[in-house]
Structure formats: structure tokens, C-alpha cells
N, CA, C and O atoms as a MOPAC input file, in Angstrom:
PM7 MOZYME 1SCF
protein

 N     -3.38100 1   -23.08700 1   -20.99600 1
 C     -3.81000 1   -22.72600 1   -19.65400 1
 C     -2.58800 1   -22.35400 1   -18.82600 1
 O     -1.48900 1   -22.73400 1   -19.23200 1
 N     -2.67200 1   -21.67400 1   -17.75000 1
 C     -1.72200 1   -21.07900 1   -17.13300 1
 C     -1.78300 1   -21.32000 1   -15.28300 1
 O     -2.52400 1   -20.81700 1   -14.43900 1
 N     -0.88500 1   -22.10600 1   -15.19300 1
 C     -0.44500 1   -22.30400 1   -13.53300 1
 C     -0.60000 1   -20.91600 1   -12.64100 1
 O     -0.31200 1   -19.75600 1   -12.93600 1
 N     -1.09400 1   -21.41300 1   -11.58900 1
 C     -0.98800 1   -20.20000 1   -10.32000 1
 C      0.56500 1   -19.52100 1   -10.27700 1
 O      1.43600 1   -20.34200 1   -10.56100 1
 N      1.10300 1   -18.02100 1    -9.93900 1
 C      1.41500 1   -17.74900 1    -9.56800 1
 C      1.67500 1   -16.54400 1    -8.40500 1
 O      1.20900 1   -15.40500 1    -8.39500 1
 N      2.37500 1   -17.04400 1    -7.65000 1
 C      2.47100 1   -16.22800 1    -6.53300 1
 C      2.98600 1   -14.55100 1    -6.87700 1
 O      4.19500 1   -14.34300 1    -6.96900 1
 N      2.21700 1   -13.65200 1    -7.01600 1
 C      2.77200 1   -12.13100 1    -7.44300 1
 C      2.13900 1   -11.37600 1    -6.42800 1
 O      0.91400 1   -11.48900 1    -6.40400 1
 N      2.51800 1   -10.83300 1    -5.80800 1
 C      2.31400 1    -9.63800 1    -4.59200 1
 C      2.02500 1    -8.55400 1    -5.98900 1
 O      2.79800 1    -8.59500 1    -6.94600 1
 N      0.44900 1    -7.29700 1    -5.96100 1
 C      0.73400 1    -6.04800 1    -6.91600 1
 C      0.01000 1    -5.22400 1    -5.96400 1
 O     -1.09900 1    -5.51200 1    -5.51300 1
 N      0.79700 1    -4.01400 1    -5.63000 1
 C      0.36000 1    -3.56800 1    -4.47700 1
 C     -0.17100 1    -2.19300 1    -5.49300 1
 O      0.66600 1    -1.64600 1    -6.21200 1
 N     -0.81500 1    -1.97700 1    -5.48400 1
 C     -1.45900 1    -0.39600 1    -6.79900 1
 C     -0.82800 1     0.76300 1    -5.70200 1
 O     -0.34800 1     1.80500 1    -6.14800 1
 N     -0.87800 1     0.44400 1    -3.98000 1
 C     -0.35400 1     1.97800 1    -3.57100 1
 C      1.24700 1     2.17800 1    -3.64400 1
 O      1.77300 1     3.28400 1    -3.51700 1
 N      1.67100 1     1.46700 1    -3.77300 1
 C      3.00600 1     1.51400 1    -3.73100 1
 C      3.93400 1     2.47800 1    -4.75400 1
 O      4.11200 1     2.12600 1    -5.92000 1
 N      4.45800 1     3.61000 1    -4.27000 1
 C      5.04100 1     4.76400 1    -5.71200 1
 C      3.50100 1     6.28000 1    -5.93600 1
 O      3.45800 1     7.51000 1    -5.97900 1
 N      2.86200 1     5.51600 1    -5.98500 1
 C      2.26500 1     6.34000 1    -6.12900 1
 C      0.77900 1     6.62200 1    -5.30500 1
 O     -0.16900 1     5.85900 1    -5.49300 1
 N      0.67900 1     7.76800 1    -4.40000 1
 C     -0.48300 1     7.79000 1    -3.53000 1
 C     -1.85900 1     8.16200 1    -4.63600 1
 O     -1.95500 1     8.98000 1    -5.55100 1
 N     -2.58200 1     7.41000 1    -4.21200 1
 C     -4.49800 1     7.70300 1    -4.43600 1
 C     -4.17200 1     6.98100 1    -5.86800 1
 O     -4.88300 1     7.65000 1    -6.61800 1
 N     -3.66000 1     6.22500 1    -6.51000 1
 C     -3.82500 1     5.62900 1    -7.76700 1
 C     -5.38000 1     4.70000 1    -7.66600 1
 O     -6.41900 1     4.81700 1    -8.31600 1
 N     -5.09100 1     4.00400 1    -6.84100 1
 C     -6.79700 1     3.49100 1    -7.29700 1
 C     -7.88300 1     4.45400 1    -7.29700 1
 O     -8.87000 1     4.19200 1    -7.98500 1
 N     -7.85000 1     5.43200 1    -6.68800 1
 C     -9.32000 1     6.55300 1    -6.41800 1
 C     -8.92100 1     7.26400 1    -8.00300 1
 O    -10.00500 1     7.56800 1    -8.50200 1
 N     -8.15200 1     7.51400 1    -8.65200 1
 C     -7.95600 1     7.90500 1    -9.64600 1
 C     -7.87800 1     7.20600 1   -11.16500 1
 O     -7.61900 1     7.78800 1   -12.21800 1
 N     -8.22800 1     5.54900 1   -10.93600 1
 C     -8.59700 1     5.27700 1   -12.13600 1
 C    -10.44100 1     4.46900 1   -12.48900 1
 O    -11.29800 1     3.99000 1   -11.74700 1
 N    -10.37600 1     4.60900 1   -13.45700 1
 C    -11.89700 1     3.95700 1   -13.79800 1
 C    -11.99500 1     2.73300 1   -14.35000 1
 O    -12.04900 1     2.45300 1   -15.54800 1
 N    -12.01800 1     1.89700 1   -13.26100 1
 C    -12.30100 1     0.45700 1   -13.25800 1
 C    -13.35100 1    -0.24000 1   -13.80900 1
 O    -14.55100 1     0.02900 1   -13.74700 1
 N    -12.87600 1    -1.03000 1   -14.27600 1
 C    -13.85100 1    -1.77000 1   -15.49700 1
 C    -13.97300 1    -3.43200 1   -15.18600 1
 O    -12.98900 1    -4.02000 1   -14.73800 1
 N    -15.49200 1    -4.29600 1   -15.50300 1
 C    -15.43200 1    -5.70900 1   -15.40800 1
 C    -14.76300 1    -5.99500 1   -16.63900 1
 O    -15.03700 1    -5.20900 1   -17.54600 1
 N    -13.80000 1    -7.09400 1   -16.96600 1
 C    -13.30200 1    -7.74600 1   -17.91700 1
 C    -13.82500 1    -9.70800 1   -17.79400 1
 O    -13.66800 1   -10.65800 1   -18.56100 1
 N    -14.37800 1    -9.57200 1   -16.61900 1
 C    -14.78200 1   -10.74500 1   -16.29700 1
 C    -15.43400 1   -11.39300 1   -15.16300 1
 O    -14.86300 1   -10.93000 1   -14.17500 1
 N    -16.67800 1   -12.54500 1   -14.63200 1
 C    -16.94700 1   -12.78600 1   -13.65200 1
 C    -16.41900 1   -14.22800 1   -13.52700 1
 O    -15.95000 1   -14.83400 1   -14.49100 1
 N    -16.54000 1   -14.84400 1   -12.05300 1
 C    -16.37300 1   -16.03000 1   -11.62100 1
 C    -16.77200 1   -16.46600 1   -10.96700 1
 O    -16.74600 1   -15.65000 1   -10.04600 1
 N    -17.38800 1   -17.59300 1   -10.51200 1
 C    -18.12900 1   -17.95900 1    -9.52800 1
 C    -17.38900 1   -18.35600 1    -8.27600 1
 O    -18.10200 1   -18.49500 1    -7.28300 1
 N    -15.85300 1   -18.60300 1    -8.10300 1
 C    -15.08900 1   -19.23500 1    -7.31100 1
 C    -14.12300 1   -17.69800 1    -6.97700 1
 O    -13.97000 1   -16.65700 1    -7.61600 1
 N    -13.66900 1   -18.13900 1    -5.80900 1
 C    -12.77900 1   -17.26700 1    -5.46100 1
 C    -10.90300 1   -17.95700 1    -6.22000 1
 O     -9.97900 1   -17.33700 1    -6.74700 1
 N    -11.07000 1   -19.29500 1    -5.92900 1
 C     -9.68800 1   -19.76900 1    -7.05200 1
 C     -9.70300 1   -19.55400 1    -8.08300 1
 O     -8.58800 1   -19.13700 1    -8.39700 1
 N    -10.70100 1   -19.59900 1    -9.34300 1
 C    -10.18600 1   -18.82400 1   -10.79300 1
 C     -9.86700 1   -17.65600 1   -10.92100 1
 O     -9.16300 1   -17.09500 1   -11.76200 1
 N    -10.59800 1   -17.16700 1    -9.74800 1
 C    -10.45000 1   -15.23200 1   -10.19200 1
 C     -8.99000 1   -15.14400 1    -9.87300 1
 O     -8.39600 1   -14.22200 1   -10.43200 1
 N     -8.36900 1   -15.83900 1    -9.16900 1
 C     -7.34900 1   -15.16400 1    -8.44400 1
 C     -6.01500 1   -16.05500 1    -9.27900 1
 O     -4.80700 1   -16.01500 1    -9.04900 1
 N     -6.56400 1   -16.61600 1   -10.01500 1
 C     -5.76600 1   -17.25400 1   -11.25800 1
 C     -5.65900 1   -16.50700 1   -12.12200 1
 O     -4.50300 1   -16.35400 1   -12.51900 1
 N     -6.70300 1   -15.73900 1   -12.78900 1
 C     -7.05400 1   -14.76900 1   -13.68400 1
 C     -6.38100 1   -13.76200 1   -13.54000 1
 O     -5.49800 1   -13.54000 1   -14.36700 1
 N     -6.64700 1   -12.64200 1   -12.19500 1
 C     -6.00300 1   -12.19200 1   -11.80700 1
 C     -4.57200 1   -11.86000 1   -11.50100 1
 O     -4.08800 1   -10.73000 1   -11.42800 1
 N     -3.84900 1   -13.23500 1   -11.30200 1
 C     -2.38000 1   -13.20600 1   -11.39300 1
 C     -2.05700 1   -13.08100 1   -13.05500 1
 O     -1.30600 1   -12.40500 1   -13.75800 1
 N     -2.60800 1   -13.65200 1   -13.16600 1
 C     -2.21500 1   -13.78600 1   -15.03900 1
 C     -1.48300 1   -12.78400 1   -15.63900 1
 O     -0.40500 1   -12.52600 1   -16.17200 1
 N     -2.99500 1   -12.14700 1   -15.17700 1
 C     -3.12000 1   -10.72500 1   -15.70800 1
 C     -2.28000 1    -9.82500 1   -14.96800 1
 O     -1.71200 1    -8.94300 1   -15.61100 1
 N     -2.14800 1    -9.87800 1   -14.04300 1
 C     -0.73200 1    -8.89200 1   -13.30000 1
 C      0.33400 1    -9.40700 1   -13.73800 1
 O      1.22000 1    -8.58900 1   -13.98600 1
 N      0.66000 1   -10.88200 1   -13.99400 1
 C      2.16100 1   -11.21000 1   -14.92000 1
 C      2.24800 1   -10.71000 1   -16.28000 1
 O      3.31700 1   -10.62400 1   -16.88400 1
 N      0.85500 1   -10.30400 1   -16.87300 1
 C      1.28000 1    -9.64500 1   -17.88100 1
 C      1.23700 1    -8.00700 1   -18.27100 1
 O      1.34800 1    -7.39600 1   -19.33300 1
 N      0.99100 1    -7.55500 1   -16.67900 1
 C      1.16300 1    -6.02100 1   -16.40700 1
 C      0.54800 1    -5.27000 1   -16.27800 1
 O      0.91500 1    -4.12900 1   -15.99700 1
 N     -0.96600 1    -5.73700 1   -16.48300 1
 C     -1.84900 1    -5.28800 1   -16.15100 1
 C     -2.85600 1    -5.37800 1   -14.92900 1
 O     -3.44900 1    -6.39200 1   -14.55900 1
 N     -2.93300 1    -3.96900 1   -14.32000 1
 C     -3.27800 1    -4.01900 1   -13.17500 1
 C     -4.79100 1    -4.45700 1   -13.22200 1
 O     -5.58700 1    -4.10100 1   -14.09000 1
 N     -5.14900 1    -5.53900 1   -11.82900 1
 C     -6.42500 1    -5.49900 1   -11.85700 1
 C     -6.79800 1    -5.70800 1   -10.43600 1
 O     -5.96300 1    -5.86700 1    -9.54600 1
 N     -7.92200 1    -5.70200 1   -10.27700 1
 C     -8.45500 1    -6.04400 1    -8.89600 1
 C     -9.40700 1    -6.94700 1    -8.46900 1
 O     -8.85400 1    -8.00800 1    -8.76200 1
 N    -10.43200 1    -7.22900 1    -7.99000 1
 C    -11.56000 1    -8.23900 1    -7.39500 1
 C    -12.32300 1    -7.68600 1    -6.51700 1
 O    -11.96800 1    -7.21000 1    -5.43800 1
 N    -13.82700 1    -7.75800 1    -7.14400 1
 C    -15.41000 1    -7.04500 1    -6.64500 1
 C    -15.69200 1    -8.21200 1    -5.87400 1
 O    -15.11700 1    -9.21600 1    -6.29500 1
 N    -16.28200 1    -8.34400 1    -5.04600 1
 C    -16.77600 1    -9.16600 1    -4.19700 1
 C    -15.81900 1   -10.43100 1    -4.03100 1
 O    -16.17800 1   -11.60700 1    -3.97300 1
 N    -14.71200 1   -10.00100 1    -3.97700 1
 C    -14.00500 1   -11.11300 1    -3.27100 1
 C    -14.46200 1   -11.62900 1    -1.34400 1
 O    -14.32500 1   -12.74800 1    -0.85100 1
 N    -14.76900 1   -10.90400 1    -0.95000 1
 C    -14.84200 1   -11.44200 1     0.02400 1
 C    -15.98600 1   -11.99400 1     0.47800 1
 O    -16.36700 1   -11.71300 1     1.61500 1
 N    -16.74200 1   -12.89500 1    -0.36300 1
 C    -18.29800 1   -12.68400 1     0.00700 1
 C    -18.74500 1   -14.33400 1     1.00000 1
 O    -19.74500 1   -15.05200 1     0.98200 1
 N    -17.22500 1   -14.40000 1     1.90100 1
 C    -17.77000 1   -15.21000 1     3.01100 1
 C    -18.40000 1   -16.77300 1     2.38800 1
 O    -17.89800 1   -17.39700 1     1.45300 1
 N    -19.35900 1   -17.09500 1     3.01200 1
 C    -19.92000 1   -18.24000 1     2.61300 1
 C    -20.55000 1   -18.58100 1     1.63600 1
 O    -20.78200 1   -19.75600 1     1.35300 1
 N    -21.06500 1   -17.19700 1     0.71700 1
 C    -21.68600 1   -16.89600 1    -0.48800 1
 C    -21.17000 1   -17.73500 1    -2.26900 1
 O    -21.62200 1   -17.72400 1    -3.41400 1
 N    -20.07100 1   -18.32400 1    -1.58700 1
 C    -19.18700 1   -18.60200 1    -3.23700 1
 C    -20.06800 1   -19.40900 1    -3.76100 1
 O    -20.61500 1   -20.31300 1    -3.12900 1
 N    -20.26000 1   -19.15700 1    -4.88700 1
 C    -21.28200 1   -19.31200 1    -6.06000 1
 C    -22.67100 1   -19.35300 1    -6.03700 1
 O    -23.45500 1   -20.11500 1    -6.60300 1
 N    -22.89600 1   -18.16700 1    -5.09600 1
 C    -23.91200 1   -17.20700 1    -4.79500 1
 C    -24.05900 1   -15.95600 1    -5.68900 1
 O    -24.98300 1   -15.65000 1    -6.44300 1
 N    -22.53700 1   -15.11100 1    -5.31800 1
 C    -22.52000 1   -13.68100 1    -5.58000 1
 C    -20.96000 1   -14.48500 1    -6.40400 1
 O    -20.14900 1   -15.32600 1    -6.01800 1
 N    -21.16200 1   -13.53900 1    -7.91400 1
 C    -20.29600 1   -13.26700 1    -8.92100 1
 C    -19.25100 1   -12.72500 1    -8.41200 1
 O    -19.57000 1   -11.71900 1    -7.77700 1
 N    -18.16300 1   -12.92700 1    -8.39800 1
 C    -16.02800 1   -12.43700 1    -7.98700 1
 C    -16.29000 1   -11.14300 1    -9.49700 1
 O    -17.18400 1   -11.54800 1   -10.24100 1
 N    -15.85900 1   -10.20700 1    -9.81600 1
 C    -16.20500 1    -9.34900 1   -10.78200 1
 C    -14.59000 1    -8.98400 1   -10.90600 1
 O    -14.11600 1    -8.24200 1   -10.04500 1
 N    -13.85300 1    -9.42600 1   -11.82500 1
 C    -12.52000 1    -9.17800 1   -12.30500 1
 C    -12.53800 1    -7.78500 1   -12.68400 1
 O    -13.31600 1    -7.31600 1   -13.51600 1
 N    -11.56200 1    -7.06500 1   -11.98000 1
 C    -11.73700 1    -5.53700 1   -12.54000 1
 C    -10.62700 1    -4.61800 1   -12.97600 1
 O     -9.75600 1    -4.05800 1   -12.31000 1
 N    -10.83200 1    -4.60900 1   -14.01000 1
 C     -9.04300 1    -3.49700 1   -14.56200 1
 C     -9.79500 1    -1.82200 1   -15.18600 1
 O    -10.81100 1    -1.27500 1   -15.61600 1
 N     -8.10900 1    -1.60700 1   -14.74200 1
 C     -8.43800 1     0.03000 1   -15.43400 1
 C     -9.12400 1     0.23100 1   -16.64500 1
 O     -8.51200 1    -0.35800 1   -17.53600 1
 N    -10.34200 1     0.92700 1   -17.16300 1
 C    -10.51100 1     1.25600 1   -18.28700 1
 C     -9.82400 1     1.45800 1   -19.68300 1
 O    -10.35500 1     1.29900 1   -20.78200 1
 N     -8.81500 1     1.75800 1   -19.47300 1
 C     -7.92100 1     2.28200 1   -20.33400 1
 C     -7.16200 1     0.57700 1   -20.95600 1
 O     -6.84100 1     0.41400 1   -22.13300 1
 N     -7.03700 1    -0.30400 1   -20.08100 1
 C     -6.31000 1    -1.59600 1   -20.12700 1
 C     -7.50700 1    -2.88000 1   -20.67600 1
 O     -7.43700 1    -4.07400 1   -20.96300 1
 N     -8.58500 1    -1.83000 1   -20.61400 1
 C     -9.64300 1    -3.28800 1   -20.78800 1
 C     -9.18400 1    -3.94300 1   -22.30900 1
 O     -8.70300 1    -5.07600 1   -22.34000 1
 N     -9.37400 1    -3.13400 1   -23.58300 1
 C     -9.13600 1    -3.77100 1   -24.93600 1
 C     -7.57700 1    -5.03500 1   -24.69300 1
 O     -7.24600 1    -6.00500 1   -25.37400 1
 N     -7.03200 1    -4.50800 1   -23.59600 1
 C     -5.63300 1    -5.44900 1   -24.12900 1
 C     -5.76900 1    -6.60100 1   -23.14700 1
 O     -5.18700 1    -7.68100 1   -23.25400 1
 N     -6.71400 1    -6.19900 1   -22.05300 1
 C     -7.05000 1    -7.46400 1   -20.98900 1
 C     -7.88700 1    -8.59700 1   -21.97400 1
 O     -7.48500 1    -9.75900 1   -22.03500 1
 N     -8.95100 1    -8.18700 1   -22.64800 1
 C     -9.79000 1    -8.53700 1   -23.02800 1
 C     -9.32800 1    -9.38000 1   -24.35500 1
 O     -9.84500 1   -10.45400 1   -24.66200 1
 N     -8.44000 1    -8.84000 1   -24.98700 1
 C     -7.52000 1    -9.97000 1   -25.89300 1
 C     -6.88200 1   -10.83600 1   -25.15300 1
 O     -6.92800 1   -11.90500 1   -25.76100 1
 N     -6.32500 1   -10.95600 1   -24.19200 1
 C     -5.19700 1   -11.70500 1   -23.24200 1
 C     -5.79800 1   -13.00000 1   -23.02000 1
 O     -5.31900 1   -14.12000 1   -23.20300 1
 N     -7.32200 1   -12.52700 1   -22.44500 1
 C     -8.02800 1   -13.39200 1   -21.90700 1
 C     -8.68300 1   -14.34700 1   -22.98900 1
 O     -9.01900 1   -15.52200 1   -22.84100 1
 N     -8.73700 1   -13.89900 1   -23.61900 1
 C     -9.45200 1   -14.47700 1   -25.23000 1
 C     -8.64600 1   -15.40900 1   -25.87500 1
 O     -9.08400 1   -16.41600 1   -26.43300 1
 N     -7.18100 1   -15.01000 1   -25.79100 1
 C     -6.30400 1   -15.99200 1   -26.02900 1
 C     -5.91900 1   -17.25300 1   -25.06400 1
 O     -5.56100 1   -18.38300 1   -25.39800 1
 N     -6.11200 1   -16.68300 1   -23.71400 1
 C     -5.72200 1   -17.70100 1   -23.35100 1
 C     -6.50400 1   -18.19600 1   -21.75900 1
 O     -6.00100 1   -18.64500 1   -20.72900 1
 N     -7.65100 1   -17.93800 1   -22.05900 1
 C     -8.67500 1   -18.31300 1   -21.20300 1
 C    -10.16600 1   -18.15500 1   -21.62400 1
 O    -10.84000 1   -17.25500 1   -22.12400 1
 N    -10.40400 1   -19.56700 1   -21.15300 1
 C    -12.14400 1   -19.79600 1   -22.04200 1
 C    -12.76200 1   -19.54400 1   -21.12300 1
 O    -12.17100 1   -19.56100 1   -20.04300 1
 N    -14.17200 1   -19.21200 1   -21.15200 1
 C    -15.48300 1   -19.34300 1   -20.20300 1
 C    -15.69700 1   -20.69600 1   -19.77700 1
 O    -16.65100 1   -20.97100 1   -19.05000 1

């Protein structure tokens, strides 16, 4: 298992319209806004960009699904990462 870390990943930074230009994919849901964003770092420490669907859903947490979301192209290597080293 893997400790929180603090990583700032800013997708606009270097390059303009990168998010409108890739095709984002679920690799995973959560019911909490703290795992996703565990998950999430993980996964940006290991370079792969991702983002969060309904992160903000207010009072709703474990109402409405957090929807972990990476580029298409990154899903097969997210999707091992996570397999190794994060269970359901």
C-alpha cells in the first residue's frame, strides 16, 4: 500500500488545450473523496496523468461514484499499476 503524497500535476502547464485533446478513460471508481485522491497521486508519481469525475459532489460522498480518469492511451499501464498495487 502506498502513503499520501503531496504532488501538484497541472495538465495546462507547457502545453495549451492538452486536456480538450485527450480521450479520457475510467480506470476506476470510489466512493470517498480520500482514496481517489490517494489513487490519484499514485498514479501521477508514477507519470501518469489522471484526473477526477465527480469530485466535487458536496454532501453526496458515497452517494455519487469519484470516477478516476486517465488518458486512453495510458489506461493498459494504469490498469496494471493498480492491479499491483491496489485492491478493491
Amino acid at each position: 500500500m502506498w502513503e499520501p503524497v503531496a504532488i501538484e500535476f497541472d495538465f495546462e502547464i507547457g502545453s495549451a488545450g492538452i486536456m480538450e485533446d485527450m480521450d479520457f478513460v475510467a480506470v476506476r471508481t470510489c466512493q470517498s473523496h480520500e482514496e481517489a485522491t490517494i489513487i490519484q497521486n499514485a498514479l501521477q508519481q508514477e507519470g501518469i496523468p489522471c484526473t477526477l469525475d465527480n469530485d466535487h459532489q458536496g454532501g453526496l460522498t458515497g452517494v455519487l461514484a469519484i470516477r478516476i480518469l486517465v488518458p486512453s492511451e495510458k489506461k493498459e499501464e494504469a490498469d496494471q499499476f493498480l492491479a499491483e498495487h491496489h485492491s478493491d
